[in-house]
C-alpha positions in Angstrom: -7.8 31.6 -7.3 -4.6 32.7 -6.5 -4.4 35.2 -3.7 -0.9 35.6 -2.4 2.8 34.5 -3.1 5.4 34.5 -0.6 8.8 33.8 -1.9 12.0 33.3 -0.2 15.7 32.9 -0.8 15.1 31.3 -4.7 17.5 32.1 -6.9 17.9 36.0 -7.2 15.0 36.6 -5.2 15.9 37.5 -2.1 12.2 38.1 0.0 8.9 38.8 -1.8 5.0 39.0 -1.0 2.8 39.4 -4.0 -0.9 39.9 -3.3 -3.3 38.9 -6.3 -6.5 39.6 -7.4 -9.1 38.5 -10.4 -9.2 39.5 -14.1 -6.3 39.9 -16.3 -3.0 40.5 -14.7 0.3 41.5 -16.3 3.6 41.0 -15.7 6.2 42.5 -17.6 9.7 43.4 -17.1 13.2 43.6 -19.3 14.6 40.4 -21.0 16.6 39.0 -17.9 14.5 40.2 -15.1 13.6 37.2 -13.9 10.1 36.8 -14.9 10.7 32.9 -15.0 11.7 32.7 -11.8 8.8 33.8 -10.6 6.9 30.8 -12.8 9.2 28.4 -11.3 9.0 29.5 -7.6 5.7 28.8 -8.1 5.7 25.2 -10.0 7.8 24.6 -6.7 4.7 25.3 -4.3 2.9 23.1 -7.4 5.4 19.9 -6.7 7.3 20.9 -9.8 11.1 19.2 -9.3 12.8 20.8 -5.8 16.5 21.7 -7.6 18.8 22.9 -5.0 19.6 25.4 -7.9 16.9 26.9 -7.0 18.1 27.9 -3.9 19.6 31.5 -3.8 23.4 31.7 -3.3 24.9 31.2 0.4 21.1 30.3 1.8 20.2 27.1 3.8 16.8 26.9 2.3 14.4 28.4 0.0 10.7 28.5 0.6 7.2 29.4 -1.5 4.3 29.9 0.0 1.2 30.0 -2.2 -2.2 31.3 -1.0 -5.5 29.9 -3.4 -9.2 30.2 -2.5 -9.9 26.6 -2.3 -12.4 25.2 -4.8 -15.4 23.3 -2.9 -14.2 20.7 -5.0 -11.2 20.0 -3.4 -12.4 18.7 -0.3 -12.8 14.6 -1.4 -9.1 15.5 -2.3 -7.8 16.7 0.7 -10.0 14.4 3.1 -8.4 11.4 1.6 -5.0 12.9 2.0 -5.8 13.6 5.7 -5.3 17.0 5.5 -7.3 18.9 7.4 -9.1 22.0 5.9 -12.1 24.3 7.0 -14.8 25.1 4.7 -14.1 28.5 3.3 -10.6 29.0 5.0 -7.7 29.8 2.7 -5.7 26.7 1.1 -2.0 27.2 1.7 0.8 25.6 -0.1 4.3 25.6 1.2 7.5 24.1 -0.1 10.7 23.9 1.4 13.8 22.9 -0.8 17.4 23.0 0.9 20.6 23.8 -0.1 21.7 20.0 -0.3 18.4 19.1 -2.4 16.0 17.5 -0.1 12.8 19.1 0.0 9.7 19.3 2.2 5.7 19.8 1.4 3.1 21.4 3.3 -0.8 21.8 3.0 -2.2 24.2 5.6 0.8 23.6 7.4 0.4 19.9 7.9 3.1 17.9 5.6 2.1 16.7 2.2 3.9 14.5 -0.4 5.3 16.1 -3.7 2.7 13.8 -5.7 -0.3 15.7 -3.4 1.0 19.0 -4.0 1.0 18.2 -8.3 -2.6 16.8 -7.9 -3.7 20.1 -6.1 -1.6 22.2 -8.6 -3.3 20.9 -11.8 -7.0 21.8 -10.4 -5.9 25.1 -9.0 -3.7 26.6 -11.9 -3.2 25.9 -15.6 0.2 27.2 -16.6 0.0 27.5 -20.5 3.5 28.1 -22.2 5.7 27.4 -25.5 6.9 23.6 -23.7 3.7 23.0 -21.8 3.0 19.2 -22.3 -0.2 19.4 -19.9 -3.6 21.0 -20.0 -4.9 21.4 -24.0 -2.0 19.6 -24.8 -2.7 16.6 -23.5 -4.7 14.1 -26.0 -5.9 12.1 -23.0 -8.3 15.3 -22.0 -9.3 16.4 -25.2 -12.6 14.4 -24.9 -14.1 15.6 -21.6 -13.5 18.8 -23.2 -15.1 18.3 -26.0 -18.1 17.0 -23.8 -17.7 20.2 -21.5 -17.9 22.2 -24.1 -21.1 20.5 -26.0 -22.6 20.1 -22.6 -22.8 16.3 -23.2 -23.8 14.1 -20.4 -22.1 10.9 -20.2 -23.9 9.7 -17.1 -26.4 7.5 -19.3 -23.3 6.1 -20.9 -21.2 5.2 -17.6 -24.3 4.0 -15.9 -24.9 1.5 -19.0 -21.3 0.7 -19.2 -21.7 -0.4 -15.2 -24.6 -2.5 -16.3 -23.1 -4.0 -18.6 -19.5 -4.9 -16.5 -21.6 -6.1 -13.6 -23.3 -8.4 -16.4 -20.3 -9.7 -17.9 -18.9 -10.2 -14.3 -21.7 -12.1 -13.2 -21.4 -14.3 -16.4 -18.0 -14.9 -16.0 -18.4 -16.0 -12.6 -21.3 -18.4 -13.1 -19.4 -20.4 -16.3 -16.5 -20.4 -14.0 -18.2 -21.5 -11.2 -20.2 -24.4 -13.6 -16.7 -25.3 -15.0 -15.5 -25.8 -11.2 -18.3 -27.8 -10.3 -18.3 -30.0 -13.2 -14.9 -30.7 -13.0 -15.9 -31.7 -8.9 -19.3 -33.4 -9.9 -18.1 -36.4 -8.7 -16.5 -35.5 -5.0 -19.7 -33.2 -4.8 -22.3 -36.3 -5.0 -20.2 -37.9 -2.4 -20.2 -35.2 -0.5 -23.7 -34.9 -0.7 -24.6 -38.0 0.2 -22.4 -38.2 2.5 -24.2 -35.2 4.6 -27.4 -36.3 3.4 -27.2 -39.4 5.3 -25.4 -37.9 8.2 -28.8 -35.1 8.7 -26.8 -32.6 10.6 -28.5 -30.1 12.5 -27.4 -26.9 14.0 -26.5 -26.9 17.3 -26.5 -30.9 17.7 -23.2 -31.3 18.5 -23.6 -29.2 22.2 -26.8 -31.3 22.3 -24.9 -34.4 22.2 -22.3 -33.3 24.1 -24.1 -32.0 27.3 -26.6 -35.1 27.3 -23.1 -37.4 26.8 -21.5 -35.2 30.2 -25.1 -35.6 32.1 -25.1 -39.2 31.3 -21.2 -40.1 32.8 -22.0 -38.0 36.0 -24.9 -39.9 36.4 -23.2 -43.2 35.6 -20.6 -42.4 38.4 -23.2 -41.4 41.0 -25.1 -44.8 39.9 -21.8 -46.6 40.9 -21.7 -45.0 44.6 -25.2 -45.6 45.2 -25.3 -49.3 44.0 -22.2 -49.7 46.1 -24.5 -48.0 49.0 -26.8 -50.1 48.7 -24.9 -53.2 48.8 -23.7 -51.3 51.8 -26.9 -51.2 53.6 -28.9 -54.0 52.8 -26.5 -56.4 50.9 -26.5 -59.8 52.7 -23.4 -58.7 54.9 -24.6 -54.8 55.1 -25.8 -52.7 57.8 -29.5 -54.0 58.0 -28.9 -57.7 57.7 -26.6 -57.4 60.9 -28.5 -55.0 62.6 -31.4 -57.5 62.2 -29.7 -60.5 63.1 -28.4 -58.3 66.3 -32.4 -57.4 67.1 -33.5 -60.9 67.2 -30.6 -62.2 69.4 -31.9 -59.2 71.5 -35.3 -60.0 71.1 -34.4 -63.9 72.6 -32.5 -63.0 75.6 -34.3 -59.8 76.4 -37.2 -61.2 78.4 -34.5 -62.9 80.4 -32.4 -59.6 81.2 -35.0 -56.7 81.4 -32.0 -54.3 81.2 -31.9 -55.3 77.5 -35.3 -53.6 76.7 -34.2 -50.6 76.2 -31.7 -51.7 74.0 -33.5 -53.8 71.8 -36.0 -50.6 71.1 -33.2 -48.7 70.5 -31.8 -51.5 68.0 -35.7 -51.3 66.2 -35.6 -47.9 65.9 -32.1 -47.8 64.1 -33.1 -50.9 61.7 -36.9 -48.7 61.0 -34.0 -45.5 60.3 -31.8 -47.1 58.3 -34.5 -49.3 56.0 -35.8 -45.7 55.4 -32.1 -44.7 53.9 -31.7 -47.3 51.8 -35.4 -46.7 50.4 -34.3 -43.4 49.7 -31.0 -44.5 47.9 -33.0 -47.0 45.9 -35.3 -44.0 45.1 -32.2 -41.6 43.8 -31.0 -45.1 42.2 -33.7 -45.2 39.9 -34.2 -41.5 39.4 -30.7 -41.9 37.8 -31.4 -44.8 35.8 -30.0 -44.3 32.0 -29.4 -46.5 28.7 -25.8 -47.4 28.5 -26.8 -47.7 24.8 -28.1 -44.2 24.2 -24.5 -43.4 25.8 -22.8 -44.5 23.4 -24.9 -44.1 20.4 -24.3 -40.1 21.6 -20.7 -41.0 21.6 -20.8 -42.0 18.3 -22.9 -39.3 16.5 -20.3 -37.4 18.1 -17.8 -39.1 16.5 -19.2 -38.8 13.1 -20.0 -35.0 13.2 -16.3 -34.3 14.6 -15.2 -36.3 11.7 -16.7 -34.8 9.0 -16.3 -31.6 10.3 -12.5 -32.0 10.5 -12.5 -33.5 6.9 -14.3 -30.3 5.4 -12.7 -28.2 7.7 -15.3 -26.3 8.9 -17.2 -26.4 12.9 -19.2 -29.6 13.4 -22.3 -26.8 13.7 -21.7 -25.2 10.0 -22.1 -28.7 8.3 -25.8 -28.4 8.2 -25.0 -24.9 5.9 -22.5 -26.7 4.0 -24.4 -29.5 3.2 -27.2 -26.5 2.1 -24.7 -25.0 -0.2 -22.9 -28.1 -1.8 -26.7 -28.9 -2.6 -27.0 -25.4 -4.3 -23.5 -26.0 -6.3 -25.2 -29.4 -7.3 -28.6 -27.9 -8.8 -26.7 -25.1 -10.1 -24.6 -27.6 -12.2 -27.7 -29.3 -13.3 -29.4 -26.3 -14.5 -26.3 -24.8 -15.4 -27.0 -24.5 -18.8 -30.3 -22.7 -18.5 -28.4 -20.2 -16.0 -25.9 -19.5 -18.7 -28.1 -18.6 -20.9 -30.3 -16.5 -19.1 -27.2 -14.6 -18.4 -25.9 -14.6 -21.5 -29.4 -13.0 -22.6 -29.2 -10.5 -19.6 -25.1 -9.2 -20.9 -26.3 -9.1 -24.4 -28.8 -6.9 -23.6 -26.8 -4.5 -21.8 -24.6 -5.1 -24.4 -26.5 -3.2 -26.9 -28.1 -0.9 -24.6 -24.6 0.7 -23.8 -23.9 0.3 -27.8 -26.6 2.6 -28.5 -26.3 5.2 -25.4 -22.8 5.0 -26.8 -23.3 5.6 -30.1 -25.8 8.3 -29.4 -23.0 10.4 -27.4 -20.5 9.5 -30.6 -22.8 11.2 -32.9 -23.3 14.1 -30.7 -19.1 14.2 -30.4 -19.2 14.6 -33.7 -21.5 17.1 -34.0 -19.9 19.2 -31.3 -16.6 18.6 -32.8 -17.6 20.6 -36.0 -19.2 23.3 -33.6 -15.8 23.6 -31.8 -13.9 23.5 -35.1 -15.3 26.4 -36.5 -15.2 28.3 -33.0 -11.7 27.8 -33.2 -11.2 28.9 -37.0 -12.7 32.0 -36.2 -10.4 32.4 -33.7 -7.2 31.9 -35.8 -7.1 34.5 -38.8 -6.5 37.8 -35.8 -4.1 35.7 -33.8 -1.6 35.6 -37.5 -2.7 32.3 -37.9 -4.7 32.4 -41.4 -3.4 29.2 -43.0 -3.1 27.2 -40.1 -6.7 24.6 -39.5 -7.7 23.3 -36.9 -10.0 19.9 -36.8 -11.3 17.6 -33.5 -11.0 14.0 -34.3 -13.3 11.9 -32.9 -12.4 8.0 -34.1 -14.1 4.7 -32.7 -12.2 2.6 -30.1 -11.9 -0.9 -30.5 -13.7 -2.8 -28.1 -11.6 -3.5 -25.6 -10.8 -0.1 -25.1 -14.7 1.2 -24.7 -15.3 2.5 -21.4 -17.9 4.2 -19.3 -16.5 7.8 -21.4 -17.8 5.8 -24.5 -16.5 4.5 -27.6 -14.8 7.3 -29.0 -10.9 8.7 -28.9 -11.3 12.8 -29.0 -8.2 14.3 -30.0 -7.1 18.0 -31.3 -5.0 17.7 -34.3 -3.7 21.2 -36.6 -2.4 21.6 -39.9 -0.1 24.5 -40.0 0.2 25.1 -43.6 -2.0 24.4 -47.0 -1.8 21.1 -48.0 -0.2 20.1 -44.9 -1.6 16.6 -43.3 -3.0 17.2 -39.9 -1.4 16.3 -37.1 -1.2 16.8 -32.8 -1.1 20.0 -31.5 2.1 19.6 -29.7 3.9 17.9 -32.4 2.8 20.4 -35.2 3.2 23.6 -34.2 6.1 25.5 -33.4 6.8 27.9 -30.1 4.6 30.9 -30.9 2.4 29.2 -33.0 1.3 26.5 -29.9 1.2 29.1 -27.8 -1.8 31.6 -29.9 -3.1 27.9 -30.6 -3.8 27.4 -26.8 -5.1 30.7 -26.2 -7.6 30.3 -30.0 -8.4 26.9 -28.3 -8.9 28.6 -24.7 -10.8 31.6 -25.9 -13.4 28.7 -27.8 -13.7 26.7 -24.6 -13.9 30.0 -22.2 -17.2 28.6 -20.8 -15.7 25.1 -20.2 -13.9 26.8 -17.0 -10.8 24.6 -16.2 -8.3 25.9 -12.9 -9.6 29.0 -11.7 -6.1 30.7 -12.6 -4.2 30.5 -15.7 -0.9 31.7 -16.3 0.4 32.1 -20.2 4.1 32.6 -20.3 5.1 34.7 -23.2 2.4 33.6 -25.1 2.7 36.7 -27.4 6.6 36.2 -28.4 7.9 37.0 -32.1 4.7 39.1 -33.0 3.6 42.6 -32.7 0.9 45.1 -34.5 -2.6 43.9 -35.1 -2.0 40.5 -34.0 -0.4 41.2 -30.3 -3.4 43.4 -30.0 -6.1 40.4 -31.1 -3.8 38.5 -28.2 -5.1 41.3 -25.7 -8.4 41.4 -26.5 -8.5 37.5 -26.1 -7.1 37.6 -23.1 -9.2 40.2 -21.6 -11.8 38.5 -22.6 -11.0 34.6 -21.4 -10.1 36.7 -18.0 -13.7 37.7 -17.4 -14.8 36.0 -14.4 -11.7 34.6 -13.5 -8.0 34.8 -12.7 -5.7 34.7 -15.4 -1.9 35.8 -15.3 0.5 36.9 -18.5 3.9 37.2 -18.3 4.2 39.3 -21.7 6.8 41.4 -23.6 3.8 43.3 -25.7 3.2 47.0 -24.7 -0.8 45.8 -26.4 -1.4 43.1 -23.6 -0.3 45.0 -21.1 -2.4 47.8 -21.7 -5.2 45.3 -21.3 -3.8 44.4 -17.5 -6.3 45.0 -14.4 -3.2 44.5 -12.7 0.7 45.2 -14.0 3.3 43.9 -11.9 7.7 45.2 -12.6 9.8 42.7 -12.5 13.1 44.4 -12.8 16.5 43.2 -11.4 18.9 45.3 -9.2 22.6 45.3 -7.7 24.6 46.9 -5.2 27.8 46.0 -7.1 28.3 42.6 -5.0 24.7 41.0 -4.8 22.1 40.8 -7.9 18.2 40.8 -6.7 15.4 40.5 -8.3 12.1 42.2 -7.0 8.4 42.8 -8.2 5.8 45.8 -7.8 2.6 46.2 -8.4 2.5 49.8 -10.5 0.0 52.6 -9.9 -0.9 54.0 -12.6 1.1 56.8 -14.0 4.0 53.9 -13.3 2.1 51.7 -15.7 2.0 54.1 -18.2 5.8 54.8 -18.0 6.4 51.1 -18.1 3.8 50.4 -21.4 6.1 53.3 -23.3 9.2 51.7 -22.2 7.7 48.6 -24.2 7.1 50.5 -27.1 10.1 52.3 -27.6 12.8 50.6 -25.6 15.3 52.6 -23.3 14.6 56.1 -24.3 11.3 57.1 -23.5 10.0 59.4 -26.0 6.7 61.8 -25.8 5.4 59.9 -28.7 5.8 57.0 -26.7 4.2 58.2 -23.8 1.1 59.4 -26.0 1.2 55.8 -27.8 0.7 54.2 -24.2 -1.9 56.6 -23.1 -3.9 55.6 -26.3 -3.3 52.1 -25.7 -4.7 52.2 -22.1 -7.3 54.2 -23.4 -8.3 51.5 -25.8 -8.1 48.9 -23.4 
């Protein structure tokens, strides 16, 4: 609901703060006033087209600030626009339009596209007038109202139309996948048996490769050690001359006692260093491998590097690929039977969304003629006695069936007897659409819609009986909710919870425009102004006080 309205600097309005409340508010005001300005100052806070017309005379800027109690409803909206609101905290809407024609958005003061600010205005207010192409008017929303107004649930219908989708989908993908794979059948044997008879396994190839690094260090260290050997007890190593030394000792020794000592000193190294090379014989043979496992590694290596490369994928997803290229084969094989299972499964779901479908057709169809005659009743008060009223419902073709149905909903009028039937909008002319939308409105009441409407002037060219049936309609759609009439009828007026002046004034240089809310002796002097123009008149005074009263 709308709350508050803060205009500034557009067009002849110079500063203004309205305050608003619910029910049925007025707002009248002499031809010229300036009620339409204050429509279009706020279709500007709505994302409406920022003119720099709009823009009173010698200002930088104008500005309109809208105040609505947000809607629960609106929060997916807002969340996915990153605008940050708090549950049960006013919704503002600013817009700023400059002088040279560039304009700004806001949205609880945090900026907000043009686009945003449209979306937010069509939940929050319908605005109902002689050129309004939106709201009733618009044949792409005629059949959710329809359905609101029947109380139709369409969830068994969209869940069914899912099913079936998801089924098609499915097939689709399964005879294009078949048509892939035969087309391939031949590069997908090879490739088959290509992995079949290389076996990968997961992990191998860091299997391979470790044992491959473990088995060159150990070849290296084999190379020192057999050179260590040779070293020690190779026929011109260590040993050998240390035991040739010994028994050169061992001859002259008993000859030179001083050579005793050195001789079991000499026995002692040769007893050391046999130890050492029994030890590097030991660590020899500890490191004995197969120079043929080494390079049947090297090779395995070789091959899973290769085909990995050549189906581009890691050496350890070949084992998975080989998995799934087996998988594409059997699926080819038994290809057929898939396809047919499938096929089974989407004609199935097929005609269960056929029949949910049809079901919520022949309900349309009933709750079109429900609707019709709610509307026909409304029409002979509102001066409309020839005029009818029908809700088409026609079939779809197929490819236009969606989760809605199967079913175009659209409201069509005939203005005249023997007249064919045709759209709303395109039929009717100013003041006929306009006590069309409110006969169509008044039918619908419990469907809900924004939770403010606005009718501008929906009550032009007709007085009496019939601007009085307008009054009562409109009192009565505004039960529960917020609705606004900018009106020129002393009858709907009288029918106001609220009456808001418009009038415009001048100081000789500078024109204004201003609005007030009217107490109610004000009120009454305004509804006899209505009735009998520039002169007030007792008899005018007594008509409005009757006229109130009636109200």
């Amino acid at each position: 609901m709308l709350t508050a309205l803060s205009i500034r600097d557009v067009v002849l309005i110079e500063a203004l703060d309205l305050e608003f409340g619910a029910g049925l508010g007025v707002l009248t005001g002499e031809t010229g006033a300036g009620k339409s300005i204050l429509l279009d100052a706020l279709g500007l806070a709505l994302g409406a087209r920022g003119d720099s017309g709009l823009v009173r005379h010698g200002a930088a800027q104008a500005s309109v600030t809208a105040t609505f109690e947000a809607p629960a409803d609106l929060a997916a909206l807002l969340d996915e626009n990153g605008i940050e609101a708090d549950r049960g905290e006013p919704l503002i809407v600013r817009r700023v339009v400059k002088a040279d024609g560039g304009s700004r958005g806001f949205v609880n003061n945090q900026p907000a596209s043009a686009a945003l600010l449209r979306e937010l205005g069509a939940r929050l207010v319908e605005i109902h007038g002689q050129h309004d192409d939106r709201g009733l008017l618009n044949p792409r929303g005629h059949r959710s109202l329809l359905d609101t107004f029947a109380r139709l649930d369409t969830a068994s219908v969209s869940t069914a139309w899912q099913t079936w989708r998801s089924a098609e989908t499915a097939l689709a993908a399964a005879r294009e996948e078949i048509d892939a794979a035969a087309r391939d059948r031949e590069w997908l044997d090879h490739a088959v048996a290509e992995l079949d008879a290389l076996a990968p396994e997961a992990g191998e190839e860091e299997q391979l490769a470790e044992r491959r690094r473990t088995m060159q260090r150990s070849e290296k260290i084999a190379e020192d050690l057999n050179a260590l050997t040779d070293a020690l007890e190779g026929s011109e190593g260590a040993l050998a001359r240390m035991r040739q030394a010994a028994r050169i000792l061992d001859r002259i020794s008993a000859d030179h006692p001083a050579l005793a000592e050195a001789l079991a000193a000499l026995d002692r190294a040769v007893i050391e260093a046999s130890a050492a090379g029994e030890q590097v014989n030991d660590a020899t043979r500890a490191l004995a491998f197969d120079p043929r496992a080494l390079e049947e590694d090297e090779a395995r290596l070789f091959e899973l590097r290769g085909m990995a490369r050549k189906h581009r994928v890691q050496p350890d997803d070949l084992a998975a690929l080989a998995d799934e290229l087996r998988a594409r084969r059997e699926r080819l094989e038994a290809g057929e039977e898939g396809i047919a299972a499938l096929e089974n499964k989407a004609s199935a779901a097929r005609a269960t969304y056929v029949a949910a479908a049809g079901a919520l057709s022949a309900a349309r169809a009933a709750a079109a003629q429900r609707l019709d005659a709610a509307v026909a009743a409304e029409l002979p008060p509102l001066k409309l006695d020839s005029a009818r009223f029908r809700t088409a419902v026609a079939p779809l073709p197929e490819e236009q069936w969606g989760p809605a149905g199967q079913d175009r909903v659209e409201f069509e009028i005939a203005t005249n007897p023997g007249a064919p039937f045709g759209p709303l909008i395109k039929i009717a002319s100013g003041g006929e659409l306009s006590r069309f939308i409110l006969a169509l409105k008044v039918a619908l009441a419990e469907e809900g819609g924004a939770a403010t409407m606005i009718f501008d002037e929906i009550d032009r060219g007709v007085g009496g009986a019939v601007a009085s049936a307008i009054g009562e309609r409109l009192h009565r759609l505004a039960q529960g909710t917020q609705l606004l009439v900018v009106t020129h009828s002393p009858q709907v007026a009288a029918r106001g919870a609220t009456h808001l002046l418009i009038a415009k004034r001048s100081d000789g240089v500078v024109t204004r425009t201003g609005v007030r809310q009217l107490s109610a002796e004000e009120r009454r002097e305004e509804i006899a102004r209505m009735l009998s123009g520039a002169t007030i008149t007792p008899e005018a005074r007594a008509q409005a006080d009757r006229l109130i009263e009636t109200a």
